[in-house]
C-alpha positions in Angstrom: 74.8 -67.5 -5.0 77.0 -65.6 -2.3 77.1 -67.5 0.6 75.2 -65.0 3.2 72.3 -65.8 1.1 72.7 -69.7 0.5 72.6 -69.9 4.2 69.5 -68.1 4.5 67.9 -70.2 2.2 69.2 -73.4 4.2 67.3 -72.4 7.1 64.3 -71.1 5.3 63.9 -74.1 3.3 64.8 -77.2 5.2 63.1 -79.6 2.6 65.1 -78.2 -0.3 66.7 -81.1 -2.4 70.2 -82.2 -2.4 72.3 -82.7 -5.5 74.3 -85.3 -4.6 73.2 -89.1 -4.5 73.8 -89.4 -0.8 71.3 -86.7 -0.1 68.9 -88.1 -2.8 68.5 -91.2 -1.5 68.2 -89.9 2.4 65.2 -87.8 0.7 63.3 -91.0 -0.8 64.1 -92.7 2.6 62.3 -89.7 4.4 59.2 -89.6 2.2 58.9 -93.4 2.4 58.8 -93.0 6.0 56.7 -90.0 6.1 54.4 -91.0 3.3 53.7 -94.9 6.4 53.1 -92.1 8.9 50.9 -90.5 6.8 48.7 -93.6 6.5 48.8 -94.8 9.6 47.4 -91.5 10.7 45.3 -91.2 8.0 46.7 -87.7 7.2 47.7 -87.8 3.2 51.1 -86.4 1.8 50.6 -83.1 -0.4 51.7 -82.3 -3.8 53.7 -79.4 -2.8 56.7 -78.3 -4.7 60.0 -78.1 -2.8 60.9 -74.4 -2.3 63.9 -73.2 -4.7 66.7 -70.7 -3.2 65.6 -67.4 -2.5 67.0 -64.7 -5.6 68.6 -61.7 -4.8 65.7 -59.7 -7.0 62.9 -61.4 -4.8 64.3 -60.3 -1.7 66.6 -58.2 0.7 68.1 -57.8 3.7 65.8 -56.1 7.0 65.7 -56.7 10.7 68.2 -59.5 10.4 66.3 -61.9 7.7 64.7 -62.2 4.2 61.5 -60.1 3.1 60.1 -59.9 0.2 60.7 -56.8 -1.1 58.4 -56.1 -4.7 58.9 -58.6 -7.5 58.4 -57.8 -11.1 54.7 -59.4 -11.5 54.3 -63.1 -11.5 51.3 -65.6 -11.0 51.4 -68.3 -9.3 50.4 -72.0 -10.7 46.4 -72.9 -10.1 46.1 -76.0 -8.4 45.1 -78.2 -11.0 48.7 -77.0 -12.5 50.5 -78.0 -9.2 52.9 -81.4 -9.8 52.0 -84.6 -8.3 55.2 -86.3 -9.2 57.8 -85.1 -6.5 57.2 -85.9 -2.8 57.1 -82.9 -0.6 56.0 -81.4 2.8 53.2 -83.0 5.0 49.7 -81.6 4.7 49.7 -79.0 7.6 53.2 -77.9 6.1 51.8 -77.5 2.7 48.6 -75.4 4.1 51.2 -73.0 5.8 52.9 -72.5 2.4 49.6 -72.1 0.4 47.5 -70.0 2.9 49.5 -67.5 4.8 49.9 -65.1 2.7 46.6 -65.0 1.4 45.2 -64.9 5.1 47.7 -62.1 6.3 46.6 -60.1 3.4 43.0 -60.4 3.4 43.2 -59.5 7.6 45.4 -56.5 6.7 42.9 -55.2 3.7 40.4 -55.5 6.7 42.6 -53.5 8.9 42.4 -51.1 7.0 38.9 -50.9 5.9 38.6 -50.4 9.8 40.3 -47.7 10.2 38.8 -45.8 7.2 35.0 -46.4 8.5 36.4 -45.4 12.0 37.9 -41.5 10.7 34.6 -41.4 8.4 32.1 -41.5 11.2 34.3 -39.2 13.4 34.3 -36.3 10.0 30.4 -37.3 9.5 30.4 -36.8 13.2 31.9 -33.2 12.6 29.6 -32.4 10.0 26.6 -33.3 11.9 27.7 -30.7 14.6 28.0 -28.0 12.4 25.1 -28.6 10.5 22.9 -29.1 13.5 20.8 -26.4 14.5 21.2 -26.0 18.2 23.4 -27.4 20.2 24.3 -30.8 21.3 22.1 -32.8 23.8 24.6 -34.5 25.9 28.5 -35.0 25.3 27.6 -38.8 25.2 27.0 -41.0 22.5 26.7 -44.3 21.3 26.4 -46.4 17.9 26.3 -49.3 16.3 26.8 -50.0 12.4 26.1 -53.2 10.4 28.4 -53.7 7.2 28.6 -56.2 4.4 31.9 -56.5 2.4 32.0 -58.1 -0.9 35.6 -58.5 -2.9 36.3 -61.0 -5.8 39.5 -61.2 -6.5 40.4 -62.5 -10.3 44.2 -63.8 -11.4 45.4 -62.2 -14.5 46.7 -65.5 -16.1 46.2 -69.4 -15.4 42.5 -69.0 -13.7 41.6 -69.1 -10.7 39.2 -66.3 -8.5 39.2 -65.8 -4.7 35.7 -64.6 -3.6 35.7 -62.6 0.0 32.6 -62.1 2.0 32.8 -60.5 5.5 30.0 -59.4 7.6 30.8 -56.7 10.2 29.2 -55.5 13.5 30.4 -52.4 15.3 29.2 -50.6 18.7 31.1 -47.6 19.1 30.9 -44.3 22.2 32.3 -41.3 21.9 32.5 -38.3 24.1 33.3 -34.7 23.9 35.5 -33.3 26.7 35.4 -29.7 24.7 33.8 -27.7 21.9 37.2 -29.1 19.4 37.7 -32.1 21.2 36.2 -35.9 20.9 37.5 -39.2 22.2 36.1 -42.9 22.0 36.2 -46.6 21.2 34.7 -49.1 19.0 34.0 -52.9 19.8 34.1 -55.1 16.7 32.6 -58.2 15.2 33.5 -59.5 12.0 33.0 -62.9 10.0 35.6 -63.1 7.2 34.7 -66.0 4.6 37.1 -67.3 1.5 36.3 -69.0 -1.2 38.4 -70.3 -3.6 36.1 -71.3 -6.6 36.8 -74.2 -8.7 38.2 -75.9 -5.7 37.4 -77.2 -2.0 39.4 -75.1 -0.6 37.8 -72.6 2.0 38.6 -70.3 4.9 36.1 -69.4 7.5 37.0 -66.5 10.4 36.1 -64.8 13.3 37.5 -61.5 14.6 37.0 -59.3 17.1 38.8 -55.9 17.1 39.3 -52.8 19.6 39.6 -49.5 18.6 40.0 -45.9 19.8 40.0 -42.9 18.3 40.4 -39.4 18.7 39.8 -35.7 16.6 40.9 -32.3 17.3 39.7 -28.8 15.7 42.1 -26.4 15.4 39.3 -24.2 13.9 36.0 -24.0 13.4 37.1 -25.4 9.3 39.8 -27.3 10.4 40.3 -31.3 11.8 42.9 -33.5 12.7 41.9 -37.0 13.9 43.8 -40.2 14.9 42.6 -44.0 15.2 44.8 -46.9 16.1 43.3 -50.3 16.0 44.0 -54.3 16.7 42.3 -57.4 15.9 42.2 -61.2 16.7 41.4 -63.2 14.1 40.7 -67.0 14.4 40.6 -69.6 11.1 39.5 -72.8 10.2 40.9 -73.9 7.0 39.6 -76.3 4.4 42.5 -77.0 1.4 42.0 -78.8 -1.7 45.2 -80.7 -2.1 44.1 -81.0 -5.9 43.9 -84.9 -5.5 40.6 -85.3 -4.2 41.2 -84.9 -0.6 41.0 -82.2 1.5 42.9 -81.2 4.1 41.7 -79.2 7.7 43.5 -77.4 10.5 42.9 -73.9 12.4 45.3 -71.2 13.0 45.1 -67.5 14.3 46.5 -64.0 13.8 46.7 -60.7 15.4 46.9 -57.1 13.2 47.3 -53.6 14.1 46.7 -50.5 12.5 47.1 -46.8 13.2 45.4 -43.8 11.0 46.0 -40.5 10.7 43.7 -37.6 9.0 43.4 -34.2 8.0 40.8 -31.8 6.5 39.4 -28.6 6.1 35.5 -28.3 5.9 34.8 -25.3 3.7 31.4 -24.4 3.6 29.3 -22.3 0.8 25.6 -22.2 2.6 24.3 -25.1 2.7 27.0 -26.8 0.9 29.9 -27.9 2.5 33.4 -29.5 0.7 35.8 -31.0 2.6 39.6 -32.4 1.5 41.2 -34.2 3.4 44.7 -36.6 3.8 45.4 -39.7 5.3 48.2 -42.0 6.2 48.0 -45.6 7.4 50.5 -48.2 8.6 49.3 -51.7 9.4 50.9 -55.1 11.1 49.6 -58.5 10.6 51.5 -61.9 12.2 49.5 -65.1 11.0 50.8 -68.6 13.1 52.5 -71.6 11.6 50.1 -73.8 10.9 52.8 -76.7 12.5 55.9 -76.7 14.7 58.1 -76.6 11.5 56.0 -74.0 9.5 57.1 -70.5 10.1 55.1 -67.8 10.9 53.9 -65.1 8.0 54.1 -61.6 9.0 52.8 -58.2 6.9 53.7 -55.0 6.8 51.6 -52.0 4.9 52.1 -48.1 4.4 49.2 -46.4 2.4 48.6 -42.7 1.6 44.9 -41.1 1.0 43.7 -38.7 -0.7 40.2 -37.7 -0.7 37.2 -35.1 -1.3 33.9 -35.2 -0.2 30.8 -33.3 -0.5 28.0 -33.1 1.7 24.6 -31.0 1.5 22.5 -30.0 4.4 18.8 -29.9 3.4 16.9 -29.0 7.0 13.4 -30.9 6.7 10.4 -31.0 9.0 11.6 -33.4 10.9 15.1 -32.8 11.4 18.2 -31.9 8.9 18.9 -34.5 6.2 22.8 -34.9 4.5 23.5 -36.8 1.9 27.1 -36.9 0.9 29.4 -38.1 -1.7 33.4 -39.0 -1.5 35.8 -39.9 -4.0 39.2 -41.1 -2.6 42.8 -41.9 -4.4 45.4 -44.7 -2.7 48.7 -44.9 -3.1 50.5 -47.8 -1.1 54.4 -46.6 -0.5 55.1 -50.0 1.3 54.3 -54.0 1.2 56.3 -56.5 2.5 56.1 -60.0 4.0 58.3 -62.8 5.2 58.0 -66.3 5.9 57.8 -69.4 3.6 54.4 -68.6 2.3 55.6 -65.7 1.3 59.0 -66.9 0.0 56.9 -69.7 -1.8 54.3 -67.2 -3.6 57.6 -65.1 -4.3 59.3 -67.7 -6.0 56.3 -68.4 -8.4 56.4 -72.5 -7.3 54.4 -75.0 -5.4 50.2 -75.4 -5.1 49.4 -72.6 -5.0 45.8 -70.4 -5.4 45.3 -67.9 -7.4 45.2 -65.0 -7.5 48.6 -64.0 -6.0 48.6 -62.1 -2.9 51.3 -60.5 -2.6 51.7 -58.7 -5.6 49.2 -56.1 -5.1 48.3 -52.7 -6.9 50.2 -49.9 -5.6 47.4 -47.0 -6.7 43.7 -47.6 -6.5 40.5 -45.5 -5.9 37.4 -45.6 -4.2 33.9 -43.7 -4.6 31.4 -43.8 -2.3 27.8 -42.4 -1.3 26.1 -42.2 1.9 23.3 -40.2 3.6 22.6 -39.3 7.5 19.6 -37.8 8.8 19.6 -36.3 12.2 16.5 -36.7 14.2 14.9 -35.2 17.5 16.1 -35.8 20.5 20.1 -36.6 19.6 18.6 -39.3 17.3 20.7 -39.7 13.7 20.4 -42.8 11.4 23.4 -42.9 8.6 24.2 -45.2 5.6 27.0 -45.4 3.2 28.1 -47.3 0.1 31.4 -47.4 -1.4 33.2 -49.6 -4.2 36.9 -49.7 -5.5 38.4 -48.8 -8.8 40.8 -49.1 -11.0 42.4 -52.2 -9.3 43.4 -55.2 -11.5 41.5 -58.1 -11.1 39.4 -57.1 -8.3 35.4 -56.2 -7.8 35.1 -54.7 -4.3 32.1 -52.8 -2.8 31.1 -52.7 0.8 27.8 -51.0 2.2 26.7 -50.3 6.0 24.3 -48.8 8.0 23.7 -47.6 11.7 21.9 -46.1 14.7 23.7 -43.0 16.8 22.1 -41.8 19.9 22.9 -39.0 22.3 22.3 -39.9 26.3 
């Protein structure tokens, strides 16, 4: 190994194993000692593998440090897999290992999911407008949306599922300074919960996350809009050491997110098709989970493309639209750092499954909603959408809201 790298993995990995019988014996002195602290505190030693050296496929060089950079796909081991006979880092040590890069994954797929609910309402918004038969009662409005997310998440090999259930409340105003211009904000609540089934181990959240957003219309067809979005997300963790005790701590991260979109509404009487683009870049920084842990920071680019059609059916009592979008991802860029991510990378330690960092690069989405706009600026929406074609993973998410003109 050249030496550059060998003393990057010396600071990464401080409780990597000597070869020499000096260093051997100083290690079974340490875990001797840590394992009477341990006790005396009542906090148990984990089974956690000692991190290997980092390998020049798993990683390269950016900003100064090690990121992992797309390794040919590997599982980690289940925990019931993970071996008991080595001594290795203390509990809180061991939950930074196993959890942050599940955690800074599943707040940067959230991100995301944000942002794409954010640029729908604002095109729905544009539809509405042109689809409305006279004009607008006030520049002013609010809403609020309720949403339900559902993902399971299955490992390819060695068992294991992660099951993700988050429930979502938005308020959101937006205002139009122009005929082709709207601005506003959201507010929102979310409740994140992990489960890691056939263990203890658990993850509850809470986040709260500020938006704004923005759309311009260069023509009557034509949008471009723009959202940018950050969230604080707290945890409290629950691990199944795999030995029968379970291990609790709380932790915290902040992600940011910025969208940008493109269409052209082409419209055939009461029929309207619109294709659009978008790009996305996320940031997510999870904490240690202890003074020696490190932190575990994200990094996402994504590319969308979608088409959606929408009917306008006026009614008695207003103008109902019922749509349908179908929507292709391709992700040009995924990279963490930090030991979790180093430890998932290197395929060791106790680790759950399914592994989060490998991720599928292409994916699609299809989804089905319907608005109806009411008298007096009154509109009710609701919208259902599920992934495809990702390995391993069941995801559908469905919401519905309230927008009122004042």
């Amino acid at each position: 190994m050249p030496a550059r790298l060998r003393q990057a993995s010396d600071r990464q990995h401080p409780m990597k194993y000597r070869t020499t019988s000096l260093a051997l014996a100083s290690s079974l002195a340490l875990c001797l000692l840590a394992t009477a602290q341990a006790q005396s505190l009542d906090t148990p030693i984990t089974p956690c593998d000692a991190l290997p050296p980092i390998t020049d496929d798993g990683f390269v060089e950016e900003g100064g440090g090690e990121n992992f950079s797309g390794l040919a796909s590997r599982r980690a081991r289940p925990m019931s897999q993970a071996s008991t006979s080595e001594p290795g880092p203390t509990s809180t040590e061991c939950l930074n290992l196993v959890h942050g890069a599940p955690m800074t994954r599943q707040a940067m797929d959230q991100m995301r999911g944000q942002l794409q609910d954010q640029l729908t309402r604002l095109h729905q918004l544009h539809l509405t407008d042109r689809s409305r038969q006279g004009p607008r009662a006030t520049a002013l409005s609010f809403y609020t949306s309720a949403g339900r997310l559902t993902r399971d998440d299955q490992a390819d090999q060695g068992g294991g599922e992660v099951r993700l259930r988050t429930t979502a409340l938005t308020l959101g105003a937006d205002y139009r300074l122009n005929e082709r211009t709207v601005v506003g904000g959201t507010l929102g609540l979310s409740q994140p919960r992990a489960r890691w089934q056939g263990t203890g181990s658990r993850v509850d959240g809470n986040s709260t996350q500020f938006g704004l957003y923005g759309s311009y219309s260069p023509t009557e067809a034509t949008y471009l809009s723009a959202t940018a979005s950050t969230a604080y997300n707290r945890y409290a963790i629950e691990s199944d050491m795999g030995t029968g005790i379970t291990v609790g701590t709380r932790t915290r991260s902040y992600t940011t997110g910025l969208s940008l979109q493109a269409g052209y509404d082409h419209a055939w009487g009461m029929v309207s098709v619109s294709p659009y683009a978008r790009l996305d870049h996320l940031n997510s920084r999870l904490d240690a989970f202890s003074e020696s842990g490190s932190q575990t920071k994200g990094r996402s680019q994504a590319v969308s493309l979608g088409l959606q059609g929408q009917w306008s059916l006026p009614q008695t009592w207003g103008v109902l639209l019922p749509h349908a979008r179908l929507e292709w991802t391709q992700v040009t860029r995924w990279r963490m750092s930090g030991d979790s991510a180093q430890a998932y990378a290197s395929d060791t330690g106790l680790m759950p499954v399914p592994h989060p960092i490998e991720v599928d690069r292409a994916y699609g989405q299809w989804a089905l909603g319907v608005s109806g706009v009411l008298q007096r600026g009154l509109s009710l929406f609701a919208d259902y959408d599920q992934g495809f074609a990702q390995r391993g993973v069941s995801q559908w998410r469905f919401s519905v809201g309230l927008r009122s003109e004042l």
